[in-house]
N, C-alpha and C positions, 0 to 999 in steps of 0.2 A: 413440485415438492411442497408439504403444508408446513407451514412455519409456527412455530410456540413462540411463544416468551416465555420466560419462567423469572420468576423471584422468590415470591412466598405463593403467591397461588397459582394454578393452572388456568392460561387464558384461553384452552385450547383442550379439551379431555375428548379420551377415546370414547366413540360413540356408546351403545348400546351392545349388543351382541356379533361379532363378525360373523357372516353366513363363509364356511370353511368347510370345501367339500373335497374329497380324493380323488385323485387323476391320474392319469399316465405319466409317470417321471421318464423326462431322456435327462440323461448324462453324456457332457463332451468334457476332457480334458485336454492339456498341453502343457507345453514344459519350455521354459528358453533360457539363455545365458545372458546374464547383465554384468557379465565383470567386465572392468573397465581392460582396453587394449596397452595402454602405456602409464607410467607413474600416475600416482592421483592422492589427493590428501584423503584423508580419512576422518570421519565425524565421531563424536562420542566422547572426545576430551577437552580440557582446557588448553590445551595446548596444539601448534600444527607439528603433523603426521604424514610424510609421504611415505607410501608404501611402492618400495620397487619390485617384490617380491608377491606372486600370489602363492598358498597355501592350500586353500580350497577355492574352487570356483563361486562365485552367486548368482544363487536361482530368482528367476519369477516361474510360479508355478499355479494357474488356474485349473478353475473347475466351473463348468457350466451346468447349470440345472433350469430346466421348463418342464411344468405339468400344462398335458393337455388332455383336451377331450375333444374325440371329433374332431374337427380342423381348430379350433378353439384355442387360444393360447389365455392358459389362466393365470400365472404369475412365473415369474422367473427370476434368474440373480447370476451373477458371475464374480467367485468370490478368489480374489488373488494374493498370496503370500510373496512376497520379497524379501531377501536377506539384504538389508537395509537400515537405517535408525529409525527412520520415520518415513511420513511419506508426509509432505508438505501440499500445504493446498495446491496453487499455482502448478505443482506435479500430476497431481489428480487432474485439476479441470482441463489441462492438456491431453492425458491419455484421455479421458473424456472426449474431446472433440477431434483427437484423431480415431477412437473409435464408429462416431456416427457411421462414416463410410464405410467402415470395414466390419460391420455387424448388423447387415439387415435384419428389425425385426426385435434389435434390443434395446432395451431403452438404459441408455448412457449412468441414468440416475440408478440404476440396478445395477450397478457396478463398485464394488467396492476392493480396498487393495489397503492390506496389512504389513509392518515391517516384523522380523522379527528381533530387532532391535540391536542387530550385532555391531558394536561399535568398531568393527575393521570393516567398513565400507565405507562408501566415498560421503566427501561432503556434497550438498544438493543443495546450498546456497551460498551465493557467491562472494557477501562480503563478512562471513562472520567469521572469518578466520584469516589472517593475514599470511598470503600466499607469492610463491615465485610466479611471476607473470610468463614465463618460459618454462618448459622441459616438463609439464603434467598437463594431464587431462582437467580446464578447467571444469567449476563444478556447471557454470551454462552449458557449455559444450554436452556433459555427461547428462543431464538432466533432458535436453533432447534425446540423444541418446535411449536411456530410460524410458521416455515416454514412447519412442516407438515403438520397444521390445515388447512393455506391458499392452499396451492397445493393439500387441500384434498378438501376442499370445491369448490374449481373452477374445481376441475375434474368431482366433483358432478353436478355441475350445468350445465358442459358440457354434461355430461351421461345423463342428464336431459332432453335435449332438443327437444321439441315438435313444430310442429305449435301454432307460437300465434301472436300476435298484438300488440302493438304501438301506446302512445297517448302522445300529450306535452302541457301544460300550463304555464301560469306565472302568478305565485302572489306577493304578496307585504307582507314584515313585518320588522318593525323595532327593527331588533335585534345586526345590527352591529351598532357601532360607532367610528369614527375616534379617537383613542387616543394621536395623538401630539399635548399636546398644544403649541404655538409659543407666544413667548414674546417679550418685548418692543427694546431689543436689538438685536430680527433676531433669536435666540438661540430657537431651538424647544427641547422637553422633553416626553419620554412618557409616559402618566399618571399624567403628569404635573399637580398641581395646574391650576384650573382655577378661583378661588375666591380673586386671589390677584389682585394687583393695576398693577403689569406688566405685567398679560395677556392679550391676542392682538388678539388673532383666534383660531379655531381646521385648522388643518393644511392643510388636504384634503378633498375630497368626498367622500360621505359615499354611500355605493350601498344596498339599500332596494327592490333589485326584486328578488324573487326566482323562479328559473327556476326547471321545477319539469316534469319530466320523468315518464309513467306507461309502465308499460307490462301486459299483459291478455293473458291467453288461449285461443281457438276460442269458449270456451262455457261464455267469458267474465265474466271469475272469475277473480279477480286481483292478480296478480302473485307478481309484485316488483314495487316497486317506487324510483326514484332517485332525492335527494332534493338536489340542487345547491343553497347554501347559502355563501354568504362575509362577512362569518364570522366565524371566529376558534371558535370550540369548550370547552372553557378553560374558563367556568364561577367560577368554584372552583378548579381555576388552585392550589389552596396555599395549599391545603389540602393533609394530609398524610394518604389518604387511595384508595383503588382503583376505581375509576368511571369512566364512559363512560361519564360522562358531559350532557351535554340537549340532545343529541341525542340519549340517552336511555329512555329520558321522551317522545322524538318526535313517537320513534319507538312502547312503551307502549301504545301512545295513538291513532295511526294509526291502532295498532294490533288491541284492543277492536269496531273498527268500522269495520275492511277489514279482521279481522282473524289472527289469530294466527301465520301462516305461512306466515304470508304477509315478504316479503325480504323488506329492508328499506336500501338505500344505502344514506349515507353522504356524499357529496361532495362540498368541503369548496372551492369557490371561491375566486377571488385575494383579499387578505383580510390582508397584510401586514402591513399594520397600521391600520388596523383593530380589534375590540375585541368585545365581550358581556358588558364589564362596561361601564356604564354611566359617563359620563366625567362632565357632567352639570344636573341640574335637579336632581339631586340625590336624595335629601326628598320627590321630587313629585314622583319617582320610586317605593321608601321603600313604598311609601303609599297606593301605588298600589296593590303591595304583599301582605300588612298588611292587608287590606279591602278586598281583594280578598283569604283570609286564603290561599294562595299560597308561596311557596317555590319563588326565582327565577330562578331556572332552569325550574319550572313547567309555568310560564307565559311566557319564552322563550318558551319553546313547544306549551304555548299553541297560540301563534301569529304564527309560524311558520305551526303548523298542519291547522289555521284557513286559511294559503296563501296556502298551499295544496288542502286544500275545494275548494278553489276559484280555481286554476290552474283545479282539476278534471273534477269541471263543464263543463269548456272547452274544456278540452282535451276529455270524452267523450263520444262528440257531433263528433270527427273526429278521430275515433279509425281505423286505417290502418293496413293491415295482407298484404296487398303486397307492397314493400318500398324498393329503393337502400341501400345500404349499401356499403361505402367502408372505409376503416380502412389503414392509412397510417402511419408509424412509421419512427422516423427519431433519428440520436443521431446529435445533434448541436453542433461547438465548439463555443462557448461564448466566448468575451475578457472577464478576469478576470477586478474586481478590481484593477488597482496597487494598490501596498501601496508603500508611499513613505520612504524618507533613517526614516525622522524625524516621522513618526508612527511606524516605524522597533525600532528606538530605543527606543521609550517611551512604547512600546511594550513588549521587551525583559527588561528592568529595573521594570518593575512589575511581570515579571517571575520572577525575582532572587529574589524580595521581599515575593512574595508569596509563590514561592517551601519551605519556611521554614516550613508553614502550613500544614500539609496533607488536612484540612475540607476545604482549598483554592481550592483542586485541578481542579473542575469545571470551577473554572475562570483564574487558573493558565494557563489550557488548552487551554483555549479562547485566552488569547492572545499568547498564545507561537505558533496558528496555524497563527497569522499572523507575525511570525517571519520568522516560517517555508513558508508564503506564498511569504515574501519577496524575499528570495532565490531562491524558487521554479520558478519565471514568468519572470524569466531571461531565460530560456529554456525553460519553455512551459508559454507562457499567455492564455490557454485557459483554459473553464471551460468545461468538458463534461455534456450535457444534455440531457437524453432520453425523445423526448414528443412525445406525441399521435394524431393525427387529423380526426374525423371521420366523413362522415354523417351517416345518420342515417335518411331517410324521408328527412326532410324539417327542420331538425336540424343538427347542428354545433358542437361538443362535441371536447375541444384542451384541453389539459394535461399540466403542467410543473411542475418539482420537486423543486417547490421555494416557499418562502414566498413572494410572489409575490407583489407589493403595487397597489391597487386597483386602481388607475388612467392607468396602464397598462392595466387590465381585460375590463374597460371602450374603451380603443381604440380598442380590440380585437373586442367586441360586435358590436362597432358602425361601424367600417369598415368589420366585416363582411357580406359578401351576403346570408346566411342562415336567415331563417323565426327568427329564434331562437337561442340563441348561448350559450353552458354552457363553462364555465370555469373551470377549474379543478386545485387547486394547490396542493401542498405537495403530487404530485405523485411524489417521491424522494425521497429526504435525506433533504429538506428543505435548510435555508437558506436566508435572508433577499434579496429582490433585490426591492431597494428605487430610488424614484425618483428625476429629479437633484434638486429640491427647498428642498427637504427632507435632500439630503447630504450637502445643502446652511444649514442649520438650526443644521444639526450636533445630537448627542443624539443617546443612543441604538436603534438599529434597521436601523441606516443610516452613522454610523461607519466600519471603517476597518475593526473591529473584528466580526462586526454583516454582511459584505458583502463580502463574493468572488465573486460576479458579482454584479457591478455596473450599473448606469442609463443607460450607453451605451449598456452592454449587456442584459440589459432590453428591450429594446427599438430594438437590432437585435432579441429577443425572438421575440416581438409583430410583425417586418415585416415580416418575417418567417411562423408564425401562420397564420396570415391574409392572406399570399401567398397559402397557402397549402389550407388552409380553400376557399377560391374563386375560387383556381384550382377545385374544386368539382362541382363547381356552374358556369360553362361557361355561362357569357353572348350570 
């Protein structure tokens, strides 16, 4: 894998022209269960959460793709959705190395595996939450667990693979909305109040396209779908039981039209300040559901499957079995956020308050990592990032393991030279990265404690991406 640094300048730029020729696409998929067997805390709050109770099941769900020619293998990928918060490194580089054996032929570093960030799944690290040492699935235990399912299923969907086909559309649905409200004094909030006398705006733009990916056999049965939405999965983020969130209602109601076996992959675009709650219009929402005897995760589905409708239409009318493919992987060093001396201290004086707590420890954590981050970016200020940049046909497909703030995914799109361009976040470990009016305005999600990369190294993400992405596409 070829390594950057980044700061202010590129020590590393994509070469000259890529030579990007078309081949034979196979397609393999596969589909497994990863809900946990007995109680298990859940991630996604400041607080601990056992859930006894499941809801919906959680999927990992791959897709495998290799162009060839001739006996010739010219690039390939294996790209996996998990209904999960994140996906932590230490998680990866496992399914990683129990893939080597069970995938002759792939190379490990072609593997990447997205959450769709539903906060009713389990936690995947072991000390950031203070837990019962008896009666749940700890998160070690789950995390093996995990990595078997995923490294099993993507070897599946490797073994899988047949001649198939390729189709892309775009629909529209309104299901993200920008959650900062900003007030009369500058000061943004998320989830803010907006009914009072000092709200002033929603903070940023809201991305309502969904970018939506099929695969077909060459007998044009549809194999997988890939739905790129900006917006996190975490409509019943508060709840103590286990769900996949709307994308277990998206995928119910894609299976009853396309089949059973249809693969449904999630893929949450820059969606940072982004969410499913309605910020404004609220009682004309509820009334929506109410009159509609709908849930709202089922009206989220069902606006989302109706922008699917609409993408298939299109996509096919130009179903393609011969198509470049090239797959480039890179790890970036990011400038971290500093943090300064005066957030180190106000930082570590809510550690000492809250260590007395154990049911603190979630937030105790929080900030004690930007204690520890103080210290730490004296010797190294960078942030490691592994992202993805692929085509794919006449599509764009770029990775980052962040919470990305969707005015970044916006510059990715519009300066890309692809027909079409998806975004991919919380392929990672997550993590807020806000932009500068966002850290003007201040509030969770655009604080020290919510960012190891800030608007700069936002902003080295997006020239990067956009580099690698145009390097594909020579004028």
């Amino acid at each position: 894998m070829r390594c950057t640094v980044l700061s202010f300048l590129w020590v590393a730029a994509v070469g000259a022209a890529t030579v990007v020729q078309a081949a034979d696409l196979l397609v393999g998929v596969a589909a497994t269960d990863i809900t946990p067997d007995r109680p298990v805390a859940l991630s996604g709050q400041m607080h601990t959460r056992i859930a006894r109770e499941i809801e919906s099941r959680l999927r990992a769900e791959a897709v495998a793709i290799e162009t060839r020619q001739a006996d010739q293998s010219l690039d390939q990928a294996v790209m996996v959705s998990c209904d999960l918060v994140v996906i932590p490194r230490e998680v990866l580089a496992k399914i990683r190395q129990r893939l080597k054996d069970r995938a002759p032929g792939l190379d490990p570093m072609k593997l990447f595996v997205g959450g769709t960030h539903t906060h009713t799944a389990p936690v995947l690290e072991q000390d950031s939450y203070d837990l019962p040492k008896e009666g749940i699935v700890q998160p070690v235990e789950y995390v093996e667990f995990l990595a078997d399912r995923v490294a099993d299923v993507a070897a599946k969907a490797w073994a899988a693979r047949k001649p198939g086909a390729v189709g892309w559309g775009l629909g529209h649905a309104v299901v993200a909305q920008n959650r900062r409200a900003v007030y009369a004094d500058g000061h943004a909030q998320m989830y803010g109040a907006t009914d009072v006398p000092e709200f002033r705006n929603i903070e940023g733009y809201e991305d309502h396209g969904v970018e939506v990916l099929f695969f077909w056999d060459r007998q044009k049965r549809l194999l997988a779908t890939a739905i790129n939405v900006a917006c996190t999965a975490q409509e019943v983020e508060g709840r103590s039981t286990v769900n996949a969130d709307f994308f277990h209602e998206v995928r119910e109601k894609l299976r009853k039209r396309h089949g059973q076996d249809l693969v449904v992959l999630g893929w949450i675009g820059a969606a940072g300040d982004q969410s499913p709650h309605p910020m404004f219009r609220k009682r004309a929402e509820e009334r929506i559901v109410r009159l509609r005897g709908v849930t709202r995760l089922e009206e989220i589905a069902r606006r989302l499957v109706r922008a699917v409708d609409d993408a298939y239409e299109i996509a096919e009318k130009d179903i393609r079995a011969d198509v470049p493919l090239v797959h480039r992987v890179e790890e970036l060093k990011l400038p971290v956020r500093l943090v300064t001396e005066a957030e180190m201290a106000e930082a570590k004086a809510k550690v000492e308050a809250l260590s007395k707590d154990p049911r603190e420890r979630r937030v105790m954590v929080w900030h004690q990592e930007v204690v520890d981050r103080y210290h730490r970016q004296k010797t190294n200020p960078h942030y490691p990032a592994e992202i993805h940049v692929l085509r794919l046909g006449d599509v764009a497909i770029a990775t980052n393991p962040f919470e990305l703030f969707t005015d970044f995914g916006i510059q990715m799109k519009s300066k890309s030279r692809a027909e079409q361009t998806f975004v991919i976040q919380l392929v990672g470990p997550g993590g807020y990265v806000p932009t500068p009016k966002a850290v003007r305005g201040g509030g969770y999600s655009a604080i020290a404690e919510s960012n190891e990369v800030g608007p700069e190294g936002g902003q080295a993400l997006v020239d990067r991406t956009v580099e690698l992405i145009n390097g594909l596409w020579p004028k």
